[in-house]
N, C-alpha and C positions, 0 to 999 in steps of 0.2 A: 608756609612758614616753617621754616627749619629751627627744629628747637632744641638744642644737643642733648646728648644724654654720655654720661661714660658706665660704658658697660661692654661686652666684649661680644653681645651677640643680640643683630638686629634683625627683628621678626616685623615684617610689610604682611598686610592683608587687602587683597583688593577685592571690592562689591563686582563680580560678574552676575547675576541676576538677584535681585531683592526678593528676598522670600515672603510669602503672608507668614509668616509665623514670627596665687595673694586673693582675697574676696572681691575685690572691686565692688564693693557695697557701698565705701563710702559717701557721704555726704558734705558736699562744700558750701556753705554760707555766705556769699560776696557780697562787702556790706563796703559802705566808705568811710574811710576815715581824714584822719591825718599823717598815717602811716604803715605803709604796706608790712602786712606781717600776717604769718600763718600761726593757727593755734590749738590745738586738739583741746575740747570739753568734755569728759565723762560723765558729768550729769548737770543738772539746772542749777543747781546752788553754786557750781561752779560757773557758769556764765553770767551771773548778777554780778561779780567781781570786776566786770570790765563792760558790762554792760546793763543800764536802768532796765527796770521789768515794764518799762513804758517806750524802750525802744521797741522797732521792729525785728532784728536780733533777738531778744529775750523771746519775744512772744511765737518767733519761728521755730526756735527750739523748741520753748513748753511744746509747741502743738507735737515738734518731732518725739520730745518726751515721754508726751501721754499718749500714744498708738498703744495698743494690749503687744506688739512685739518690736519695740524698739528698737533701734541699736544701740550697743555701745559708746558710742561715743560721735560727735559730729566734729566737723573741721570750718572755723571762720577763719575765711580767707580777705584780709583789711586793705583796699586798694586808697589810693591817693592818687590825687592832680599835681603833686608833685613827685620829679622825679627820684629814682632810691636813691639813697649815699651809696658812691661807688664802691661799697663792699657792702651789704645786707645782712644781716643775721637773723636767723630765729631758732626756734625750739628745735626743729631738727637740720641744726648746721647754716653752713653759709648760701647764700644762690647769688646767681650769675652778678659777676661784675658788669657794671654800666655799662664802660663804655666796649666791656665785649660783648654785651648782648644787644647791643643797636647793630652789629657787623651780622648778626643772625635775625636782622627784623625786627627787632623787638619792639613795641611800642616805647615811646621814651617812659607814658608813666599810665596812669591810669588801669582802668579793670583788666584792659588787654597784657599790660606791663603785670602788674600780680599774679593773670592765668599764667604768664609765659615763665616767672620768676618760679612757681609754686607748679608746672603742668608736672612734672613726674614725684612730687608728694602723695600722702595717703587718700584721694580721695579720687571719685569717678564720678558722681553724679552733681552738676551745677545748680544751683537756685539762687533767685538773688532776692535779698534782704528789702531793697526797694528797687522799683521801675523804676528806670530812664532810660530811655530809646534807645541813644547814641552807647549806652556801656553796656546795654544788652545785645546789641546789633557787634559791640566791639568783641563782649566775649565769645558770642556765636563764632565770630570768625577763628578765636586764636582755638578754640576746639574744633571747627571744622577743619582746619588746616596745620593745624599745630602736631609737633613729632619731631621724630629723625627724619621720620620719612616723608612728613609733608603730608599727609593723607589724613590726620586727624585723631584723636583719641579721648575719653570720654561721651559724657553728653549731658542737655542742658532741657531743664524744665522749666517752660515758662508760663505764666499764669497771666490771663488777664480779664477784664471784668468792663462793665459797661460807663468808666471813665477813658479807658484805655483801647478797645476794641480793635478800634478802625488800624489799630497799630497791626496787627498780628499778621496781615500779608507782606510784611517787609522780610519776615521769619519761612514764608514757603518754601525758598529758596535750597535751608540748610538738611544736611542728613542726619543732625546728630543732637537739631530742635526740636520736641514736642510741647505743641501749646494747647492751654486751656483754657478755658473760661469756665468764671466761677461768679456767679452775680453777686455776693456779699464780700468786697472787695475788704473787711476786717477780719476773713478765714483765711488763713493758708493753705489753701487745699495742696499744691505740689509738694510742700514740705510734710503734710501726714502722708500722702501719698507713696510719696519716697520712703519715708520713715515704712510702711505696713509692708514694701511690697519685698524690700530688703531684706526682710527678715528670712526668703526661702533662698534656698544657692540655686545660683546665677545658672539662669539656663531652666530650670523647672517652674518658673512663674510668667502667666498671661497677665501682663498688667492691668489687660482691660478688667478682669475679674479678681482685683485687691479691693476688698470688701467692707463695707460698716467703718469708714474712716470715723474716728473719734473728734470731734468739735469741728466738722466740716456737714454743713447744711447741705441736703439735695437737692438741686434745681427744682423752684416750682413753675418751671416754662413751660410751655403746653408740647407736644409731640411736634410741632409742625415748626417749631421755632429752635427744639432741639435739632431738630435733622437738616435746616436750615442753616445751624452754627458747624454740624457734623460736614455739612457737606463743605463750607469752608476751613475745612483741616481743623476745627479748633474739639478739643473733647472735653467731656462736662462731666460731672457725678450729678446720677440721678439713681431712681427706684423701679428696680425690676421686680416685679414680684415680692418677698418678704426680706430681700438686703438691696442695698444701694453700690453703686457699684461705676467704673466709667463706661462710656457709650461706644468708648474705643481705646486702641492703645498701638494706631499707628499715624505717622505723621503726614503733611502734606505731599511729600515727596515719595508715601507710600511702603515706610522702612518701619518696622514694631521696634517696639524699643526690644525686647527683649531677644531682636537679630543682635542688634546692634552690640547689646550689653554683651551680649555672648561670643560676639566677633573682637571685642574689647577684652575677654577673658581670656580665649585663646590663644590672642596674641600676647599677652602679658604670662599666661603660664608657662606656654612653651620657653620663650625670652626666660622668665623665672629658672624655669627648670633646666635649660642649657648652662646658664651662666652658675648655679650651685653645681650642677654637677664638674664646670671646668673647674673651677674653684677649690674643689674637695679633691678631684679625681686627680685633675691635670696630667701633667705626662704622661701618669702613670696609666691609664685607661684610652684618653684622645690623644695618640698620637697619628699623625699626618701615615697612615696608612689604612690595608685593610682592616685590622683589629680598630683602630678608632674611630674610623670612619662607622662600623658597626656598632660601636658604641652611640653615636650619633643618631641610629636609624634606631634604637632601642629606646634612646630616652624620648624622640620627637612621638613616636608610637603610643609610649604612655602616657604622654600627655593629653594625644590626639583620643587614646580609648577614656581615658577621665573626663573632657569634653563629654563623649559618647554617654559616658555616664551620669553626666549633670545632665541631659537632655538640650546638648546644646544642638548635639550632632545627631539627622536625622538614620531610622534605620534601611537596611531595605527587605524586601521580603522573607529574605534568611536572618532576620534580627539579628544581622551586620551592621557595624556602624559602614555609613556612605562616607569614608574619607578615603585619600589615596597620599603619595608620600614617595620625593624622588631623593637620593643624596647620590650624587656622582661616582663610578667609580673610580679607584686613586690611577689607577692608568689613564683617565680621560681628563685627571687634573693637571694643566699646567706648571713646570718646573719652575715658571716666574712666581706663583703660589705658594706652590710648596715652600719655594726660598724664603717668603715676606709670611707665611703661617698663615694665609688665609685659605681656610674653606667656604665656598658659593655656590651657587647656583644647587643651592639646596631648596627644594618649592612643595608645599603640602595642597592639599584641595579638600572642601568637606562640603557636605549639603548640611544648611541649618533645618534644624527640626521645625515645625509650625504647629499649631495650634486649631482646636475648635473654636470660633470664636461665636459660631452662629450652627443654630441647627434648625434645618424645614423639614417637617414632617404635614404629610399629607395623610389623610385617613378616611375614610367613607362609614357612615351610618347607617344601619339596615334598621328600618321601620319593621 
C-alpha cells in the first residue's frame, strides 16, 4: 500500500537477515467512533473530556499513565464505518482528500482508512482500545504494508486473553505484530507495557526485560502451559525470580520488537536529518556536485554513528560500529538527473545489535 508523503527525501530499508536482537516512542490508541480524528492527550484529566472513565479509552490511558515512567503524552486515533468528508481536518492540519486517497489504496473508511489518513503523524506504536478481528487484521495490514515505499512502517501490539485466543494465529503471518496473552482480560497489559518500555531511547531496551508493570497481574499458569502459549508465538508477563517481567519479546515470524523499532528509527532519522539539512542548507551546501554530494555522505554518517550510539547498530571487534554507506560519484551520475535534480542510488547497510535474552551456565560441585 502506497501511502504518500511530501517530503523531498525517501529512505527504504529492507530485512536481509532478522537478527535475535524524532523519538518514535509514541503511542496510538485506535478506538471507534463516529468520527475519524486524531488527538494528542497530555495527561488523564484531559482524556475524561471526550472520554467517560468507564470507557475502554480512559481506562487504557490511566493504566498508560500510572507506569513509574510514563510518557508524555499518548495519541487517540478515532476510526469510523463511515467514510471521511472529502476534506478531514484535525489538530495537526488537513489529511488526504477521499477521493484522492482511494487512487493510493486506501480503505474507503474504517481502522485501515484512519491508519492510512493519520500513518505519518506523531505516533509509532499501535494498540487497540477494543478487539475486533476484522479491524485488527485490517490495521495489521495498513502497517505491514503501508509507506511510500510499500514495505511498512510502525508497529502493533496485540493482547489477547482466553475469550479471544484461538484468534491469534490469523496475526503469525505479520512482521510488524506482536501478540500476548494476558488471562485477566480487564488489565491492559500491552498498553503498561508500552507506556514502561518507552521511557529508554530507541535502540537500548530488551522488551523482553520491561519490568514490575504497574496494575498488570502475572500469570498464574503453571510452566508447562506458559511454554505452551510461548511456543505458539504468543508472550505473557510472568515472575522470574524477585521482578515480573515477559517470557519474550520476539514475534511469530521471529523479528524482536526492538529490530524492528530500531529499523523504524533509522529510517525516519536519516529521512529527518536529510530533509532539515536540504531545508536550512540548500544550494548553499547540496549542490549537484562533488562538494554536495560530500555534504550528503557526512550528514547520512551522523545519523548512521547516532544509531551506533543508541545501541541500534551493532559493533565489531574494533568497537566500530558495523555499517557501510554508498553515495555515487557526480561523474557516474547521469545528465538526465542532474537536469531533473535528482540524486539515487544512494544505499546504506548496518548490522542490528542483539541482545542477552538468556543465559546457561553450567558448573560442577566438589564434595
Amino acid at each position: 500500500m502506497i501511502i504518500p508523503k511530501i517530503t523531498d527525501v525517501y529512505v527504504s530499508i529492507d530485512i536481509e537477515h532478522p537478527q535475535a536482537a524524532k523519538d518514535l516512542k509514541k503511542i496510538a490508541i485506535f478506538t471507534k467512533g463516529n468520527q475519524e480524528s486524531f488527538k494528542t492527550y497530555l495527561m488523564l484529566e484531559d482524556v475524561i473530556a471526550d472520554f467517560d472513565v468507564n470507557t475502554s479509552v480512559y481506562k487504557m490511558a490511566e493504566t498508560i499513565f500510572s507506569q513509574d515512567d510514563a510518557p508524555e503524552a499518548i495519541q487517540v486515533i478515532t476510526y469510523s464505518d463511515k467514510a471521511p468528508a472529502p476534506m478531514v481536518s484535525s489538530n495537526n492540519g488537513q489529511v488526504a482528500n477521499d477521493d484522492v486517497a482511494t487512487k493510493f489504496g486506501a480503505p474507503t473508511s474504517g481502522i485501515g482508512r484512519a491508519a492510512f489518513d493519520y500513518f505519518y503523524n506523531d505516533w509509532e506504536i499501535a494498540i487497540m482500545s477494543d478487539y475486533n478481528k476484522i479491524d485488527a487484521l485490517a490495521l495489521a495490514d495498513v502497517i505491514e504494508q503501508g509507506g511510500y515505499d510499500g514495505k511498512g512502517f510502525h508497529f502493533m501490539l496485540q493482547q489477547f486473553g482466553p475469550s479471544n485466543a484461538s484468534d491469534h494465529v490469523e496475526f503469525d503471518k505479520y512482521n510488524r505484530v506482536w501478540q500476548f496473552y494476558h488471562s485477566k482480560e480487564d488489565e491492559y497489559y500491552v498498553a503498561a507495557l508500552a507506556s514502561e518500555a518507552t521511557s529508554a531511547i530507541v535502540g537500548q531496551q530488551s522488551w523482553k526485560f520491561v519490568s514490575d508493570l504497574n496494575n498488570v497481574t502475572p500469570e498464574e499458569l503453571n510452566a508447562a502451559q506458559i511454554m505452551d502459549l510461548e511456543n505458539q508465538g504468543l508472550i505473557c508477563y510472568v515472575t522470574k525470580g524477585n521482578h515480573s517481567n515477559q517470557t519474550d519479546d520476539k514475534n511469530k515470524r521471529g523479528l524482536y520488537i526492538d529490530f524492528i523499532h530500531g529499523m523504524d528509527w533509522v529510517k525516519a532519522t536519516i529521512e529527518s536529518n536529510l530533509q532539515d539539512a536540504l531545508s536550512l542548507d540548500g544550494k548553499k551546501t547540496f549542490t549537484l556536485d562533488a562538494k554536495g554530494l560530500g555534504a550528503v555522505k557526512t550528514n547520512l554518517e551522523t545519523s548512521l554513528n547516532e544509531a551506533g550510539n543508541n545501541g541500534i547498530i551493532a559493533t565489531d571487534s574494533s568497537n566500530k560500529y558495523e555499517y557501510s554507506y554508498n553515495v555515487p560519484d557526480i561523474n557516474k551520475i547521469p545528465q538526465t538527473h542532474i537536469d531533473r535534480r535528482i540524486l539515487d542510488h544512494i544505499n546504506f547497510k548496518y548490522t542490528a545489535s542483539s541482545a542477552i535474552n538468556e543465559i546457561h551456565v553450567n558448573g560442577t560441585a566438589v564434595a
